[in-house]
N, C-alpha and C positions, 0 to 999 in steps of 0.2 A: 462251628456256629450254626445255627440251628437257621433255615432259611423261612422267611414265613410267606405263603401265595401271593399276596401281590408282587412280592420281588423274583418271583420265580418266570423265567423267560418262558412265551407260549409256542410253544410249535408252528404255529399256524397265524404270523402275525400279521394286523391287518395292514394293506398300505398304503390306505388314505387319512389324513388326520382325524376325517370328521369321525370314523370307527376307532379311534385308537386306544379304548377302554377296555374295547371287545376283544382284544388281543389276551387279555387277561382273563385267562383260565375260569377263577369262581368269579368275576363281572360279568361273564356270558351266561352263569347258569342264572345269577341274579335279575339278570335283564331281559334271558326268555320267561321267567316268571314271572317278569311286571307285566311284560308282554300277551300272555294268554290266562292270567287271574284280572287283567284289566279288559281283554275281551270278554270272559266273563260275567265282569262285572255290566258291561254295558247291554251284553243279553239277556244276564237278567233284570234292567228295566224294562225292557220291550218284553219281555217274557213277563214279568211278574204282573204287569200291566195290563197285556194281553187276557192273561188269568182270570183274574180279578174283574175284568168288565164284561168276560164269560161267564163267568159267576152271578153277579148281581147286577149287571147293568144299570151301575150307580157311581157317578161321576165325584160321588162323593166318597165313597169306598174308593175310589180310585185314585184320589188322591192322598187319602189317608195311606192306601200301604205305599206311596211313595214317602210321603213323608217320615215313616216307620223307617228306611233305608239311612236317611240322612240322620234323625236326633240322637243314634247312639253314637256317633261324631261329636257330640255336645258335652253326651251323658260321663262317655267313657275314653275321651280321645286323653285327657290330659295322666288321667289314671294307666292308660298304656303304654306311655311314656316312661314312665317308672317303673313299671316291669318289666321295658327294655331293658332299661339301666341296671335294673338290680337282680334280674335271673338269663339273663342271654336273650340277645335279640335272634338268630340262629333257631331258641328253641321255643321263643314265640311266635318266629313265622312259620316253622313246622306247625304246632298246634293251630296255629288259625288257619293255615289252607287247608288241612287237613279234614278241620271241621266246618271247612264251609264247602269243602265234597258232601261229607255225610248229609251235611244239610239238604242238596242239591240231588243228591240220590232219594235221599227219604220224598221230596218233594214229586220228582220225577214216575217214584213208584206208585205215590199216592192218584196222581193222574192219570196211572198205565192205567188203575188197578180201579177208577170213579169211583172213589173214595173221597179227594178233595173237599175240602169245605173253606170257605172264606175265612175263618178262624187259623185255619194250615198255612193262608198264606200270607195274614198278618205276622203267625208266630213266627213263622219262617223269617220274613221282611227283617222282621226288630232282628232277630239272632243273627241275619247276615251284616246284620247293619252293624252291629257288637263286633264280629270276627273281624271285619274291613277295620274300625276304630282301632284294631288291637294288630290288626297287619301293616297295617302301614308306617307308626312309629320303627316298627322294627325293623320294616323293609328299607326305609332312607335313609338310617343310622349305619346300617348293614355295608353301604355304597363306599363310604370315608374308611371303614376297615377293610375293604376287600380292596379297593383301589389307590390309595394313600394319596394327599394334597396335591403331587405331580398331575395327577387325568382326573382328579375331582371336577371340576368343571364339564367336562368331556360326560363325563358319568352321569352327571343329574340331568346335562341337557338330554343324552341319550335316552334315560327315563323319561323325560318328557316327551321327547318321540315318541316313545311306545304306546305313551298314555293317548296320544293324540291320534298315533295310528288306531289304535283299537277301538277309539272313539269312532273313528269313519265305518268300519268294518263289522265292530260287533252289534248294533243292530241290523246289520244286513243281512248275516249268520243271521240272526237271531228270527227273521223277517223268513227267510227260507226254510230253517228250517221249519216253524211253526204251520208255514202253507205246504209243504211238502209233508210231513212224518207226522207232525205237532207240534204242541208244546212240551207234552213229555219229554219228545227227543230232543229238543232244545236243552230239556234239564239233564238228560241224561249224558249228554255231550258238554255241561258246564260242569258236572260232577268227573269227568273225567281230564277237564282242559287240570280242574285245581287237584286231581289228586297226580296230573304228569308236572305241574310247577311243584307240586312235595317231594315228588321223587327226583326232581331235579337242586332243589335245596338241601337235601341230604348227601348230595353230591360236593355242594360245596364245600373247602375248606375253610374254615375262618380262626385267625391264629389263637390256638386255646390258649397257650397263658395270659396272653395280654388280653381276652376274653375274660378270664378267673380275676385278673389283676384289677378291670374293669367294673367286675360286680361286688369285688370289696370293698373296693373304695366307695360304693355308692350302699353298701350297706352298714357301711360304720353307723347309722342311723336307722331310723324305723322308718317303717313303710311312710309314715305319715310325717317324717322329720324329714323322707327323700322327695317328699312332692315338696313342702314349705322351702327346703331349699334348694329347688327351681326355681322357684317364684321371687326368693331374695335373689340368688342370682342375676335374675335377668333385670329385678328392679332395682339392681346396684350396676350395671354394664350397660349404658345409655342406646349406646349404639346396635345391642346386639334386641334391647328391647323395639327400638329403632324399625330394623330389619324385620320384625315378628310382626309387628304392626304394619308395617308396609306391605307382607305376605297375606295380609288379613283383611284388612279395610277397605282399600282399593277392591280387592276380588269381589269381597260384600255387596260393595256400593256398585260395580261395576258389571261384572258378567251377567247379571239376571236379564239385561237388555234381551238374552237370546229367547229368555222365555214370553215375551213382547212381540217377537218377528211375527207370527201370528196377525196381531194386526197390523204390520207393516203389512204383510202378503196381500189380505185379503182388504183392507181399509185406505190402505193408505196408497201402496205402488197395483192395486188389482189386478196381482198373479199368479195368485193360486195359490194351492200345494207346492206346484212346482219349484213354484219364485221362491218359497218357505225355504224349501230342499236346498234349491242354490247359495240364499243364503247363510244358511246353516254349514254349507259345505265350503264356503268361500273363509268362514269364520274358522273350520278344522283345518283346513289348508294352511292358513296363516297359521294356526299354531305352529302347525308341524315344520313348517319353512321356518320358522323361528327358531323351535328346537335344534333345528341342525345347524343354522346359521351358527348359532351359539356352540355347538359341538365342534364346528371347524374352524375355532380360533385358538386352537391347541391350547399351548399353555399361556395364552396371554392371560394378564392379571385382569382379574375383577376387580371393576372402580366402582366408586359408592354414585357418582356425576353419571354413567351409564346407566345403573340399575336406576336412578330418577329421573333419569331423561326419558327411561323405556315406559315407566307409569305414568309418569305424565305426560306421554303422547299417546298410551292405551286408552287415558279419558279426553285427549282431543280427538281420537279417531272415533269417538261415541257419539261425539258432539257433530260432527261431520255426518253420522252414519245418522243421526236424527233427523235432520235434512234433505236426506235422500228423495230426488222427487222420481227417479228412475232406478230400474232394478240395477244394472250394472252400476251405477255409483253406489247402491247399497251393500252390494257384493264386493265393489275394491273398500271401503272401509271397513268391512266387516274383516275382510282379510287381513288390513291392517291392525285393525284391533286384536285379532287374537296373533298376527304377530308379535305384537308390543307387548300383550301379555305374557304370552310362553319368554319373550326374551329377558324381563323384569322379575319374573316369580323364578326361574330359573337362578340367573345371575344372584338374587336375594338368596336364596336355599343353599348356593354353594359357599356363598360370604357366612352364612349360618353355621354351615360342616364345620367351616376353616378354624368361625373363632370360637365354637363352641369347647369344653374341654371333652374331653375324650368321654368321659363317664358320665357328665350330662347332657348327653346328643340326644338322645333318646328322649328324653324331657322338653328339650327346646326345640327338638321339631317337633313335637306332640303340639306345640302349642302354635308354631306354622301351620301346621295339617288344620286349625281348626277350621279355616275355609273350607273345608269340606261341608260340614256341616250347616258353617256360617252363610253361603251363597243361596240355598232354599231359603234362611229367611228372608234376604235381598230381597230376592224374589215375590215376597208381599210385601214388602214398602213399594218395587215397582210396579207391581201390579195396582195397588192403590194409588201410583202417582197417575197410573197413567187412566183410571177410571174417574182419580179428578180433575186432572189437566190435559191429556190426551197423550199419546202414546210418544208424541216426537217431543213432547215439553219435557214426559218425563225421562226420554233416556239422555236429554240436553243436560236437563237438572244431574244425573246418573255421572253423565261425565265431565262435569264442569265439579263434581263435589270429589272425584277420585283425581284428577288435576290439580284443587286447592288441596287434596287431604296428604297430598304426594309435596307439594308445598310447602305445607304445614309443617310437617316431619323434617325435611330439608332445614328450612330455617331453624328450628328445635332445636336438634343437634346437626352441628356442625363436624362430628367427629366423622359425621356418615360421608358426608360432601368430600374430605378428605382422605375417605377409605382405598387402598389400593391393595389388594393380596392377589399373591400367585405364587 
């Protein structure tokens, strides 16, 4: 009988629970790759940004190619879900790291080389913003095949870890290098983080035939018959639409608070940059202490009562956090907030894995992932809330609507409230 990698014992096991995913041979190549294409990712907004206000010294162009990064998450997030499903998620995350090296080389060289032009790093922007849209379905579908429902949990929160770490880390990278080398070599060293994550997903093994078995069944249908039926899927499976919306809405309504701390810093607690920084860093902390919390409860079951208990304390820690008349009380809720986040979107995601079917995973976290995208718009309802009611009403308002929306759902279906898997 034919043994497939995740049942295969690792050499080198780990022997703490909180790591216990990482024991597992292709989970490790998978989660140094979230790990240094998610550094990447985060250097190049300090990096693209950087660019870009070199360039034109227009705060408006500088937003635009930010927002370039996020709308192919809109455009192209659901459509990449389906060609997980139906040509291997394996060989669409080789292709999209791969060509968001090239991208990142072309970028780097056009810099070495003062050739740049503000055009290079719009097109750039959108195309990286496409490959990310088209990496990530395949990257979290990837987790449930390489790890199987025993360390699923272990596995998504570990992912979030990485996410969180690299969040701390890869603008700082990104910050040094720029004042030390450039920015070139900022690019030139993102172009190398994603083509050592390729060469480490080529390493992977993920079992071919239950892979081939996988994209049959999702092609008994046309391209355009395999998105429609996701879509009846999830609107015939209350709880699992449930889950998707709970991964979505909340984030929406909820984390754009960070792009607000601004004038908390400077308006409201009057401390600076500095105050900005602590906050911000008190808010990555909490993720990341979330993430593992959630890592180090092995194989306990995920209950549907946990994951709404955790978003509806993410929007009382908002509420809290709006209040703030001192920096340190705005730093412990901030830290509880992203707490309660990482440990809600977490626990949601791995309830997704479990009940999603094998061959629509790909599809139904395409439509989780749309947070990605969906948080920059947050982000202009907050920023209008808080130009017409003030900055502490509006992330009051922020969190008191991700608390009712967590509610809401609750009451709705009831099938969630009584979810238990493990």
């Amino acid at each position: 009988m034919r043994v497939s990698p995740r049942d295969r014992p690792s050499p080198h096991p780990f022997p703490f629970t909180t790591f216990a995913s990482l024991a597992i041979r292709d989970y490790r190549y998978l989660w140094l790759g979230q790990l240094i294409t998610s550094l990447g990712q985060w250097m190049d907004q300090v990096a693209r940004g950087w660019l870009m206000y070199s360039l034109t010294r227009s705060a408006l162009d500088l937003g635009l190619v930010m927002a370039l990064r996020g709308i192919p998450f809109l455009l192209f997030g659901i459509l990449a879900g389906v060609v997980a499903d139906r040509y291997g998620r394996k060989a669409q995350l080789l292709l999209s790291q791969s060509t968001n090296a090239l991208l990142n080389l072309a970028l780097a060289l056009l810099v070495a080389t003062h050739r740049i032009q503000p055009w290079h790093v719009y097109l750039t922007a959108f195309l990286a913003g496409t490959v990310q849209a088209f990496q990530q379905p395949a990257r979290q579908s990837l987790i449930n095949d390489l790890v199987g429902r025993e360390h699923l949990m272990n596995a998504v929160a570990l992912n979030s870890a990485a996410l969180n770490l690299s969040r701390s880390l890869g603008p700082a990278i990104a910050g040094g290098m720029i004042t030390f080398i450039g920015v070139d070599g900022s690019y030139f060293l993102q172009a190398g983080v994603y083509a050592l994550a390729t060469l480490w997903t080529v390493q992977m093994r993920v079992p071919r035939e239950r892979e081939q078995a996988l994209q049959a069944q999702s092609r008994r249908v046309s391209f355009l018959g395999s998105l429609g039926e996701g879509f009846a899927y999830l609107l015939t499976h209350r709880v699992i639409l449930a889950l998707v919306l709970l991964g979505v809405v909340p984030l929406m309504l909820g984390m754009p608070f960070t792009s607000l701390m601004p004038i908390f810093a400077v308006d409201i607690l009057k401390v600076g940059a500095s105050g900005q920084g602590l906050m911000l860093t008190g808010v990555g902390v909490g993720a990341l202490v979330g993430a593992v919390v959630v890592a180090s409860q092995g194989r306990a079951r995920t209950k549907g009562l946990y994951l709404l208990g955790a978003s509806a304390l993410f929007g009382v820690s908002l509420v809290f956090f709006s209040r703030s008349q001192w920096l340190a009380m705005a730093v412990g809720f901030g830290f509880l907030a992203g707490f309660f986040n990482t440990a809600y979107t977490t626990q949601t995601q791995t309830a997704l894995q479990m009940l999603s079917p094998d061959h629509m995973r790909g599809r139904i976290l395409s439509l989780f992932l749309l947070n990605r995208g969906l948080v920059p718009v947050g982000s202009i309802l907050a920023g209008a809330l808080a130009h017409a009611l003030g900055a502490p009403t509006a992330v009051a308002l922020m969190g008191g609507a991700v608390a009712l929306c967590t509610l809401a759902i609750a009451l709705a279906v009831p099938g969630l409230r009584r979810l238990s898997l493990g």
